[in-house]
Backbone bond lengths (Angstrom), bond angles and torsions (degrees), N, CA, C in turn:
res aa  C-N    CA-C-N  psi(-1)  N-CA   C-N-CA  omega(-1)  CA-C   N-CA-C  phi
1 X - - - 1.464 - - 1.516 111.20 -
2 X 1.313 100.04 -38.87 1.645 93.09 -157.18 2.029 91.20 -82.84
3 X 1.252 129.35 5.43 1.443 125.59 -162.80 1.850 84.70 -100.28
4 X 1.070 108.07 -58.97 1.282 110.73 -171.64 1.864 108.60 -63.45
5 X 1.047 126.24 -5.03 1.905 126.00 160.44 1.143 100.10 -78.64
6 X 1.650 121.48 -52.21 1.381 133.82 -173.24 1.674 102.53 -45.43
7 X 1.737 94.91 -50.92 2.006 82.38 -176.79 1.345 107.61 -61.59
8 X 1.933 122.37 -46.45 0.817 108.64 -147.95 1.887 115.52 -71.61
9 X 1.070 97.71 -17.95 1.987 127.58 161.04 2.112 90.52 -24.52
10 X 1.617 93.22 -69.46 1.636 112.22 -146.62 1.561 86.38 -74.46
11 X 1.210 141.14 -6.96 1.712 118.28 -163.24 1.642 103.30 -87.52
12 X 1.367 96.40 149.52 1.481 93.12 -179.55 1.394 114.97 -91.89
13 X 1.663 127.35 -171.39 1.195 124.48 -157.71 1.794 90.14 -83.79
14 X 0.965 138.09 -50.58 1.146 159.23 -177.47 1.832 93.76 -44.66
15 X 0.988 131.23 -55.21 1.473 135.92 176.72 1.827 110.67 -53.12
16 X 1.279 86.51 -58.43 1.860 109.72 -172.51 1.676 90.17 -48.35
17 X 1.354 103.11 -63.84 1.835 100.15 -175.99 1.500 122.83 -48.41
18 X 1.283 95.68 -32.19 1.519 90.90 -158.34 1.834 89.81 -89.62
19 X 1.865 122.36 -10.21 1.772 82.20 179.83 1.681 92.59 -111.08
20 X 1.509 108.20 21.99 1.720 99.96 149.36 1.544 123.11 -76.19
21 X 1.257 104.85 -33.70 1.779 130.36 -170.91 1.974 98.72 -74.67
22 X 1.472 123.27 -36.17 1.154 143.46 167.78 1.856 103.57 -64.99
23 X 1.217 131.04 -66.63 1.335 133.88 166.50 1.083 111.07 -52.18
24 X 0.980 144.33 -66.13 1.469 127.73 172.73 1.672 133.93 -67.57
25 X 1.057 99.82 -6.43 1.601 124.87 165.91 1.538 103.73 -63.47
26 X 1.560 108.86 -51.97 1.462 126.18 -173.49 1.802 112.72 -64.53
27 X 1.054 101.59 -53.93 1.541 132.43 165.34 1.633 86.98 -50.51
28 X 1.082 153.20 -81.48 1.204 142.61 -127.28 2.073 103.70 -82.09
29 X 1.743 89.18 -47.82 1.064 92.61 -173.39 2.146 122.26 -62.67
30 X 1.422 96.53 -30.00 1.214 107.76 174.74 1.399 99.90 -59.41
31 X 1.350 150.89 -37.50 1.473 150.44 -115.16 2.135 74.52 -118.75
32 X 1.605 106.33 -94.13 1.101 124.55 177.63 1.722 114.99 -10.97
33 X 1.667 113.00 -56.75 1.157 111.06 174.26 1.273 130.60 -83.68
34 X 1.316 121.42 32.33 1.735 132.86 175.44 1.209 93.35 -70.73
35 X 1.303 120.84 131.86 1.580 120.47 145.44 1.666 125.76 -51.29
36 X 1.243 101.12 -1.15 1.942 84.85 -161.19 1.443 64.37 -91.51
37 X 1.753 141.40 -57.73 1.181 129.06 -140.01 1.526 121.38 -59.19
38 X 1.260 110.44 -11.61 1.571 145.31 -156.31 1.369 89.77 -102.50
39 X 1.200 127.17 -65.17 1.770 130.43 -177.70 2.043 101.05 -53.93
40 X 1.111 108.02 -42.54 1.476 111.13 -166.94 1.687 98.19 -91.56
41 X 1.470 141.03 -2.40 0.972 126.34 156.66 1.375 125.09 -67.10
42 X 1.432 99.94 -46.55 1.764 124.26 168.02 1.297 98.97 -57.94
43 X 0.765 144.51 -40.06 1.331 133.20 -168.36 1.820 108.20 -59.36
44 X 1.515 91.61 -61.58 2.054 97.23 -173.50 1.325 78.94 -75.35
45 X 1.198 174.87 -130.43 1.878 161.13 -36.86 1.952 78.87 -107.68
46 X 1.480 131.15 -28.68 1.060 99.39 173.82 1.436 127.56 -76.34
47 X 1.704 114.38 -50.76 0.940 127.16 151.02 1.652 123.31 -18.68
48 X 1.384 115.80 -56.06 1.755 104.57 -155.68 1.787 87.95 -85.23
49 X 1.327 125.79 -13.86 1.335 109.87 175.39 1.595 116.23 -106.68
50 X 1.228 116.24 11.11 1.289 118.19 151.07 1.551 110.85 -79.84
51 X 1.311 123.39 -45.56 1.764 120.52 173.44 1.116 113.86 -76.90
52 X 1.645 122.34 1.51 1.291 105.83 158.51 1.650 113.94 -77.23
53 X 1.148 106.75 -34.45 1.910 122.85 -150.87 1.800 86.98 -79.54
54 X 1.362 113.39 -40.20 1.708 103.28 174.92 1.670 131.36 -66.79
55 X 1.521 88.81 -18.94 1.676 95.13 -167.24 1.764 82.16 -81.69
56 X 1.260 106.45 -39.59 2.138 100.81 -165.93 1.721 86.74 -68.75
57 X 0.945 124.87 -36.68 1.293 120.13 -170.47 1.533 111.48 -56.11
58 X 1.346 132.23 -51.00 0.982 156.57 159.76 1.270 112.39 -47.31
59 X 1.406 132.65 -67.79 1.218 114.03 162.46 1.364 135.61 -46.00
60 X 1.660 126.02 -38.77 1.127 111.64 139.92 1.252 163.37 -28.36
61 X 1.284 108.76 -22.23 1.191 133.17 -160.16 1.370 98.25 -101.43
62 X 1.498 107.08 -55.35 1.361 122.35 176.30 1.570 116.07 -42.43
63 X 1.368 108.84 -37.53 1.901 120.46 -175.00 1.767 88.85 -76.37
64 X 1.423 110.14 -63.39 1.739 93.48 -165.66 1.933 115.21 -66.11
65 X 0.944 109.17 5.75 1.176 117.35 162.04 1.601 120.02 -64.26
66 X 1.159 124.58 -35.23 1.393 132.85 177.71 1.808 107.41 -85.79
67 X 1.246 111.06 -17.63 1.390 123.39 175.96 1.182 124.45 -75.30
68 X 1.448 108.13 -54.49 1.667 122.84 145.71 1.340 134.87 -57.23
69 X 1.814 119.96 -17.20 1.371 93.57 143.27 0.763 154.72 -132.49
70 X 1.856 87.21 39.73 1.479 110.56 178.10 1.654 113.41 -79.32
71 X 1.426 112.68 -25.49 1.244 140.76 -161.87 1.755 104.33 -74.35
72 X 1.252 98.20 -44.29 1.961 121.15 -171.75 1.577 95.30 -84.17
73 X 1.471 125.51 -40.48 1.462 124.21 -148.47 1.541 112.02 -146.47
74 X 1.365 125.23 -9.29 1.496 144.52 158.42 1.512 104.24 0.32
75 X 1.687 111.70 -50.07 1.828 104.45 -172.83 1.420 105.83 -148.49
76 X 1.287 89.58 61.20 1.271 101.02 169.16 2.102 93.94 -130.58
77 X 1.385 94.10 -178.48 1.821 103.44 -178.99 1.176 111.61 -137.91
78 X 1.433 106.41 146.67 1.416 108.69 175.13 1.473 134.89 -29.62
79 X 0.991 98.51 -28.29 1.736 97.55 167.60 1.594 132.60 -99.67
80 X 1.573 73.81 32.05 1.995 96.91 158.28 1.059 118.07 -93.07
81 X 1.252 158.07 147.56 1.633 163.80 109.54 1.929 106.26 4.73
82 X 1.581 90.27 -37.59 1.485 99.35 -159.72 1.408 119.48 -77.57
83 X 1.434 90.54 -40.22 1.354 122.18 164.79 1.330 133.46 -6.62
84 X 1.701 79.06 -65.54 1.497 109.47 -160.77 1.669 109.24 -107.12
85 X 1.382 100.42 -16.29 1.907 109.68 -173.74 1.809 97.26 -97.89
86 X 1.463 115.65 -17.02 1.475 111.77 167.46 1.727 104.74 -69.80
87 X 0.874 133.46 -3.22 1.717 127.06 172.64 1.037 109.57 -94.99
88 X 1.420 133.34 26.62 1.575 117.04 -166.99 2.248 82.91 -146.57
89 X 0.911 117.58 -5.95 1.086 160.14 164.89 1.777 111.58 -18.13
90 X 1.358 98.56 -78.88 1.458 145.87 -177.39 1.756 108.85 -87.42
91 X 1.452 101.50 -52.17 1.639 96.43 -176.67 1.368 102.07 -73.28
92 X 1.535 148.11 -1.07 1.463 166.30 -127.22 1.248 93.00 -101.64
93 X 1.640 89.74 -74.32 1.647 107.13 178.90 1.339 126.28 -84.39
94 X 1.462 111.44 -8.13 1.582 85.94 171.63 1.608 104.61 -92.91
95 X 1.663 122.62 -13.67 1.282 115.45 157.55 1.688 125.78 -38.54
96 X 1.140 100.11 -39.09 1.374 114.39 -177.23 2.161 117.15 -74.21
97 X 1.552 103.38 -39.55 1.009 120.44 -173.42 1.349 101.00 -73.44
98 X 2.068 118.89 -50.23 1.170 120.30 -175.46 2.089 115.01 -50.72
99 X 1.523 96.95 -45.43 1.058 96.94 -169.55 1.142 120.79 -80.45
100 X 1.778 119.93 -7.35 1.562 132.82 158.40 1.649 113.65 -52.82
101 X 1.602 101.56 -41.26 1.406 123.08 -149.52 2.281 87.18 -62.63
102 X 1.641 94.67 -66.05 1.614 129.63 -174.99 1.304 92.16 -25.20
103 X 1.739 115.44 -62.13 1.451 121.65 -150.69 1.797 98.35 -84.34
104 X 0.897 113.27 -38.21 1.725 101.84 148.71 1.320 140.79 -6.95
105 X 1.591 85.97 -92.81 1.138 109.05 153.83 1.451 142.56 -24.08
106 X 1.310 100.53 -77.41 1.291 101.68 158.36 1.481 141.78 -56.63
107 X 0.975 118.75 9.95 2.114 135.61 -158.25 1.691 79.38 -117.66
108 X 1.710 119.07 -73.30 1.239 115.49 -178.93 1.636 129.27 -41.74
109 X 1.439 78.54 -37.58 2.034 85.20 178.68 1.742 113.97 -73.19
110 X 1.287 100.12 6.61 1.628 115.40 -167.78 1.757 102.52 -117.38
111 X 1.215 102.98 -1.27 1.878 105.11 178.76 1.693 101.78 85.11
112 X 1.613 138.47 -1.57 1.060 137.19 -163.81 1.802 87.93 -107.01
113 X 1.794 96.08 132.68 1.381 96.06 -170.39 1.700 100.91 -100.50
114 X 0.815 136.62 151.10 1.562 134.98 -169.03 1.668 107.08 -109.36
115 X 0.862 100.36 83.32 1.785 98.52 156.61 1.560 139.80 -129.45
116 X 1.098 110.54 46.17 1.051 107.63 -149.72 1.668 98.27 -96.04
117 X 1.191 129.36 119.27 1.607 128.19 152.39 1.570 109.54 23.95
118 X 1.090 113.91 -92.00 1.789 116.70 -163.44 1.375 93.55 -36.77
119 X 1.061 104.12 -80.87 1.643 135.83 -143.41 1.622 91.40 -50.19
120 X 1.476 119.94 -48.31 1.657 112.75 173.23 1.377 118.89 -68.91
121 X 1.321 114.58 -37.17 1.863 110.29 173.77 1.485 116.36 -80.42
122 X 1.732 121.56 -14.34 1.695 113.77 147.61 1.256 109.61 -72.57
123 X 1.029 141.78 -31.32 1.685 116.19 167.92 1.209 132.59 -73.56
124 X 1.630 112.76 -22.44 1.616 111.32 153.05 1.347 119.37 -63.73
125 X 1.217 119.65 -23.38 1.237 117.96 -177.89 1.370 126.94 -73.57
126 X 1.212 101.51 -59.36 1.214 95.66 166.19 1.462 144.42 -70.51
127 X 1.561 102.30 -18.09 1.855 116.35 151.62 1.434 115.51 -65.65
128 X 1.243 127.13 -20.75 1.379 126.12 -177.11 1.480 102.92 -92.40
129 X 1.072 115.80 -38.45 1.815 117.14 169.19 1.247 101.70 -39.23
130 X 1.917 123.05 -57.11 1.250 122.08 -145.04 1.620 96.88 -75.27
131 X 1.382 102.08 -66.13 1.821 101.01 156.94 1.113 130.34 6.24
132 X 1.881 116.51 -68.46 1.557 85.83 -146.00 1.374 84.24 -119.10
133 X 1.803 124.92 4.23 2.068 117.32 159.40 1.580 102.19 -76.31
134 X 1.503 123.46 -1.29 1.206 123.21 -154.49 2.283 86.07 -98.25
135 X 1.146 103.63 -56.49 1.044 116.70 -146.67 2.179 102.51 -77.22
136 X 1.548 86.49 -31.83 1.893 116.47 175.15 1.235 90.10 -49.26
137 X 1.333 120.71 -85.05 1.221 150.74 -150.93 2.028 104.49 -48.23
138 X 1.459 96.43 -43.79 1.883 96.16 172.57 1.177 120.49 -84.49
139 X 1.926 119.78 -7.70 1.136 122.90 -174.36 1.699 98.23 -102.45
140 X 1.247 128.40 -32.17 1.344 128.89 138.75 1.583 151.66 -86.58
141 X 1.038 108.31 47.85 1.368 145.45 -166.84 2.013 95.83 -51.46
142 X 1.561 103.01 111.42 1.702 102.13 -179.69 1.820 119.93 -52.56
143 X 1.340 97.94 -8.25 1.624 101.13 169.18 1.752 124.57 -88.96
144 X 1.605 94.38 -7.36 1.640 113.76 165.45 2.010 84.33 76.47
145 X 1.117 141.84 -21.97 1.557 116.65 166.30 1.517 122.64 -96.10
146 X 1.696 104.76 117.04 1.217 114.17 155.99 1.270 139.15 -32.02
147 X 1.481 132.10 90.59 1.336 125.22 -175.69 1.967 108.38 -94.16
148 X 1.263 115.45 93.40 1.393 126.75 174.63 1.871 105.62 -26.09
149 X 1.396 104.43 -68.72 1.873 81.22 165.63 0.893 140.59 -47.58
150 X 1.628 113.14 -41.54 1.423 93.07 -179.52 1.765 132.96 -80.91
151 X 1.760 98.97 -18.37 1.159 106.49 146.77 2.065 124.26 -39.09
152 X 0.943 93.74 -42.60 1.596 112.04 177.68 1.726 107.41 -39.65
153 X 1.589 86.71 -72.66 1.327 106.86 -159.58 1.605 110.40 -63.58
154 X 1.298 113.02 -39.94 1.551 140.87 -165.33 1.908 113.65 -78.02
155 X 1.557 96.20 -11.64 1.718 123.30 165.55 1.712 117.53 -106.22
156 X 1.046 106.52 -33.83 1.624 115.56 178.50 1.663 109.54 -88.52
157 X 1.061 127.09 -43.82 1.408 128.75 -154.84 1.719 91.17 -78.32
158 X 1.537 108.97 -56.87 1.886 100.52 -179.91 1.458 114.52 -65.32
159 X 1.732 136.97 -9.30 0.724 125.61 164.45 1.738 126.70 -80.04
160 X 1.654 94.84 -31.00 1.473 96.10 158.24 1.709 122.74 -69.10
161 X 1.164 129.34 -21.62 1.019 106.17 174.50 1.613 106.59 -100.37
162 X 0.880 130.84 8.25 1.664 134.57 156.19 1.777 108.44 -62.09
163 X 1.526 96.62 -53.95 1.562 103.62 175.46 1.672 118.84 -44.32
164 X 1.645 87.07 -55.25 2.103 108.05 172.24 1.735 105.90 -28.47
165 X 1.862 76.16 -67.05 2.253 59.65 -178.25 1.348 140.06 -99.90
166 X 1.593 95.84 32.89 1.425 100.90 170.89 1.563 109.91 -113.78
167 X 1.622 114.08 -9.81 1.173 95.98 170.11 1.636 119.11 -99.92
168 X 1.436 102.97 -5.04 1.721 112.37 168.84 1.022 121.34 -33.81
169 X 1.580 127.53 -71.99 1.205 144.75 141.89 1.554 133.62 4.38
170 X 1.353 90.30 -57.86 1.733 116.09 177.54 1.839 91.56 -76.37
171 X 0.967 106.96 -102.39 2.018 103.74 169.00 1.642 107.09 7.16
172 X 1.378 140.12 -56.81 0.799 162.26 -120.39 1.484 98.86 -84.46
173 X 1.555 76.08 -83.77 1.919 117.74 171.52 1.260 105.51 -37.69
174 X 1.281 110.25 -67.64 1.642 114.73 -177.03 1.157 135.43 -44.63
175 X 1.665 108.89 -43.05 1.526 128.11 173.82 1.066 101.99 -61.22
176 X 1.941 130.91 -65.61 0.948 133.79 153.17 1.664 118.93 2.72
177 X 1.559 108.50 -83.03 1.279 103.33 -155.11 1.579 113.35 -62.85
178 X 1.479 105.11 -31.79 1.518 118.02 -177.31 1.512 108.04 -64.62
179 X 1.616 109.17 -32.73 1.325 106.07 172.33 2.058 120.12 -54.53
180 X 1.250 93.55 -38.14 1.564 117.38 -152.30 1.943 86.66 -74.25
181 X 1.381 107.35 -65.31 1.455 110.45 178.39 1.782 116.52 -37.70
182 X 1.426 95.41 -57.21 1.857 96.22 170.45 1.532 120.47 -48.61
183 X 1.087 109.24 -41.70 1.923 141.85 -174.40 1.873 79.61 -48.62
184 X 1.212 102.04 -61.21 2.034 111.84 -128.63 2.158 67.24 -84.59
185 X 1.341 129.44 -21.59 1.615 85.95 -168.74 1.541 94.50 -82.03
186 X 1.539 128.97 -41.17 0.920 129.04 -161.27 1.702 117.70 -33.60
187 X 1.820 92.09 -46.38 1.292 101.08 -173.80 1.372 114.35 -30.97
188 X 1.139 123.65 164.93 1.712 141.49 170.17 2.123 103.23 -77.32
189 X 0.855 100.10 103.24 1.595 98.81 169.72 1.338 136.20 -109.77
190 X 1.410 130.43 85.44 1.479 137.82 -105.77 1.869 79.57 -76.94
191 X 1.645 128.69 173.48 1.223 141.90 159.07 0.875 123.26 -74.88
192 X 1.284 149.45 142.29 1.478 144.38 152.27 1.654 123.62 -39.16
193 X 1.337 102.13 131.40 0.956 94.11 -155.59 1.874 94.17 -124.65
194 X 1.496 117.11 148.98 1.578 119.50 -167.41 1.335 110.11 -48.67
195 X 1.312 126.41 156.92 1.057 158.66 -170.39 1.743 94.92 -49.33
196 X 1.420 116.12 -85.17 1.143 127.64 176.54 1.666 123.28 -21.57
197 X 1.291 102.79 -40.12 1.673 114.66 174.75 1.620 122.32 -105.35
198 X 1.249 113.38 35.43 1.566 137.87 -138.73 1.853 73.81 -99.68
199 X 1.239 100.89 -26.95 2.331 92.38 -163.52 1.517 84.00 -83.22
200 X 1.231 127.21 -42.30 1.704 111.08 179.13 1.420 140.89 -2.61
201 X 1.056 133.90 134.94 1.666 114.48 -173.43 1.773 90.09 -99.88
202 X 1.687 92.25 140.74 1.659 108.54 176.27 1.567 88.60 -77.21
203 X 1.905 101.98 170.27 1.068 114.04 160.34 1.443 125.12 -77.56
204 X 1.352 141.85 116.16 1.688 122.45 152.97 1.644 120.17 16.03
205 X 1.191 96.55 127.62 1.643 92.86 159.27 1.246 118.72 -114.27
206 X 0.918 133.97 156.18 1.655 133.18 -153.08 1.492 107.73 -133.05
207 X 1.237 103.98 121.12 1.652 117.21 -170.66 1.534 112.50 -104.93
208 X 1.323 118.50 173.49 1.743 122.03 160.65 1.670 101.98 -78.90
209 X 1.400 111.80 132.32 1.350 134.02 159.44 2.048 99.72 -13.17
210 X 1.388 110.86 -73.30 1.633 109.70 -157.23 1.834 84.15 -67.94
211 X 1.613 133.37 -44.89 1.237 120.77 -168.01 1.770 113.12 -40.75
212 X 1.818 106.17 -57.06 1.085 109.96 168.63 1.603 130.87 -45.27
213 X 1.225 112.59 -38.24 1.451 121.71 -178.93 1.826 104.08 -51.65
214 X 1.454 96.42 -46.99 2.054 95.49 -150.55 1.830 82.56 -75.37
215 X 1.618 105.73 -41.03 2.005 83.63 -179.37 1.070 128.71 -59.24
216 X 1.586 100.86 -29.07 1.613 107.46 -179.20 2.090 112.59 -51.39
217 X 1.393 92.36 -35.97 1.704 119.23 -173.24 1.679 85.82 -69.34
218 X 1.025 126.24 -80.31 1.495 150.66 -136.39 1.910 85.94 -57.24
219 X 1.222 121.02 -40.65 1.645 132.86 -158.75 1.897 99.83 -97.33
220 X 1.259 107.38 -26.02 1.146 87.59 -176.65 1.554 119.66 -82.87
221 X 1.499 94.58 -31.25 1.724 120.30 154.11 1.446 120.47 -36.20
222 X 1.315 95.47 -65.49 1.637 98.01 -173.47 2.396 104.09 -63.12
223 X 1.341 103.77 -42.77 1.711 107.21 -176.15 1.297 92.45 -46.56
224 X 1.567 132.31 -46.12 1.750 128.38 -155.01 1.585 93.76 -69.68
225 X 1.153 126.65 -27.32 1.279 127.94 -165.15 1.501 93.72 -71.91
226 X 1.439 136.53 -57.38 1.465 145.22 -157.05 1.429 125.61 110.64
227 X 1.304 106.64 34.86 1.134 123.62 -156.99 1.758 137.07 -136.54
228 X 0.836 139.73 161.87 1.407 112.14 -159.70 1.958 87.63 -128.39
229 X 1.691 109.79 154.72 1.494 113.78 -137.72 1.312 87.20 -82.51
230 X 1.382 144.02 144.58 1.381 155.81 -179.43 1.517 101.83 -105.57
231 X 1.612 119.02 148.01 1.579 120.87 179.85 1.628 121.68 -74.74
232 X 1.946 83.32 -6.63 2.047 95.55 169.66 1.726 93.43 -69.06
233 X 1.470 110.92 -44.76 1.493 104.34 -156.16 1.889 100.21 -60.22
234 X 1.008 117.28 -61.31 1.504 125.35 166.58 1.485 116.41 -14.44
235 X 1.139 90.59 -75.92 2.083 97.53 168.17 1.071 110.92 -33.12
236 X 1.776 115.54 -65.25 1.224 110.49 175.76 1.018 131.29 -6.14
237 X 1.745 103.65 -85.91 1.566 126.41 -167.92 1.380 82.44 -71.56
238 X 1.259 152.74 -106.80 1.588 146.04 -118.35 1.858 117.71 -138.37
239 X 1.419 81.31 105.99 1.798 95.71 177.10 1.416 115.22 -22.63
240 X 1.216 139.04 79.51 0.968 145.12 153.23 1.907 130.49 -108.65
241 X 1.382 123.83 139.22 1.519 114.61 145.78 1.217 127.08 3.06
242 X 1.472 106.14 126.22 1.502 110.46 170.06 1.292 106.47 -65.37
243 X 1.488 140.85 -33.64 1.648 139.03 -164.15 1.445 77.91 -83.26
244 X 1.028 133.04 -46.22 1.935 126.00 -155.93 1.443 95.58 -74.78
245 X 0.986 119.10 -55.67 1.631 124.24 -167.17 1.763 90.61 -64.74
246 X 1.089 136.20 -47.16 1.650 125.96 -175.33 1.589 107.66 -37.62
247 X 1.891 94.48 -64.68 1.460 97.67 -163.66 1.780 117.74 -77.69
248 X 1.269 112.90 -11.67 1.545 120.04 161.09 1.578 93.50 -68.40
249 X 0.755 155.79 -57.96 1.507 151.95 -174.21 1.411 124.68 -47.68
250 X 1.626 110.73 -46.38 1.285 126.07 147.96 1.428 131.33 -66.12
251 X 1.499 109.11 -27.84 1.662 108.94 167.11 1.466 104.73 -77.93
252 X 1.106 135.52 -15.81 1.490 115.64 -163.38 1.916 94.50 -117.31
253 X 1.167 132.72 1.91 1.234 137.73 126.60 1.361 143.33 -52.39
254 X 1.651 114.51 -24.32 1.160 120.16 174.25 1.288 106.55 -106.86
255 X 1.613 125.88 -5.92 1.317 119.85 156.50 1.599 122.03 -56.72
């Protein structure tokens, strides 16, 4: 004891700093590498780039809006009915698209993957509406001259926002899954435990609310079959560990 005061006597100021700067290095890194902190980063990086992709989305929408009613109302004048009911036109459908987009959204953020028929041929639809009154409308321009840009713009801009909401979705999923993987290490994953105490009951493992939902789906599926839930079936539904996926396999068997 008393050799090691003696060193700490001899260290210089320059030493002292650097194994405070070392301790808290340690401290930082323990903190930084939590999985939950990692699950909750993904979380806002999904968020702030989903409100990015809506506001561009929106602005888009906003430009083919003048396309559509130029297309419906191009030569006609304000003191039409038509005029004025062709501006409501465009915001119609992307009301419709936005709130397709929302309810999306939300199903994906729940582990439920959305593909079903309708729901993909109303979103072509209504991007292809914007398309081709978007694209008419610059190739028939009420001044009868073709301006090649704006043709340009009036073909690219509805295809970019066609793109918007097809890659939203995907964004979605992804964050999602990366979320779900961080989720599943955090979890508590009990140790192996000796042979002798092998009849023991494990503890619960504890999932996110939507994780539980798709196994709950994934198990009731597999029972209709006649069958008891396998840790392939687990994988299935949600990226998890082979040791994690075992004992979810066994918990949702002894349910």
């Amino acid at each position: 004891m008393s050799e090691r005061n003696t060193d700490d006597q001899h260290e210089t100021r320059a030493v002292r700093r650097l194994r405070a700067r070392l301790a808290e290095s340690h401290q930082l890194h323990d903190l930084t590498s939590d999985p939950l902190l990692h699950a909750v980063r993904l979380e806002r990086f999904r968020v702030s780039v989903t409100r990015s992709m809506w506001f561009f989305l929106a602005l888009g929408l906003g430009f083919t809006t003048t396309g559509v009613h130029e297309f419906l109302a191009g030569r006609l004048t304000p003191g039409d009915g038509l005029w004025w009911g062709a501006w409501l036109v465009e915001p119609a459908l992307a009301g419709i698209l936005v709130t397709l987009l929302r309810w999306e959204a939300e199903m994906l953020s729940q582990g439920l993957t959305v593909d079903a028929a309708p729901v993909v041929w109303l979103k072509r639809l209504l991007l292809g509406a914007t398309l081709i009154t978007n694209v008419w409308s610059a190739l028939r321009p009420p001044s009868g001259r073709v301006e090649y840009g704006v043709v340009f713009l009036h073909l690219v801009v509805p295809l970019v926002v066609f793109l918007i909401a097809e890659v939203m979705p995907v964004i979605q999923h992804r964050c999602n899954t990366a979320r779900d993987r961080v989720m599943a290490v955090a979890a508590p994953v009990p140790a192996a435990v000796p042979s002798a105490a092998s009849n023991a009951p494990r503890p619960a493992l504890k999932l996110p609310a939507h994780l539980q939902a798709v196994l709950g789906t994934k198990a009731a599926e597999v029972r209709q079959q006649g069958r008891a839930v396998t840790p392939a079936d687990v994988q299935a539904a949600v990226n998890v560990p082979d040791a994690f996926a075992a004992q979810l396999a066994d918990q949702l068997n002894a349910a």
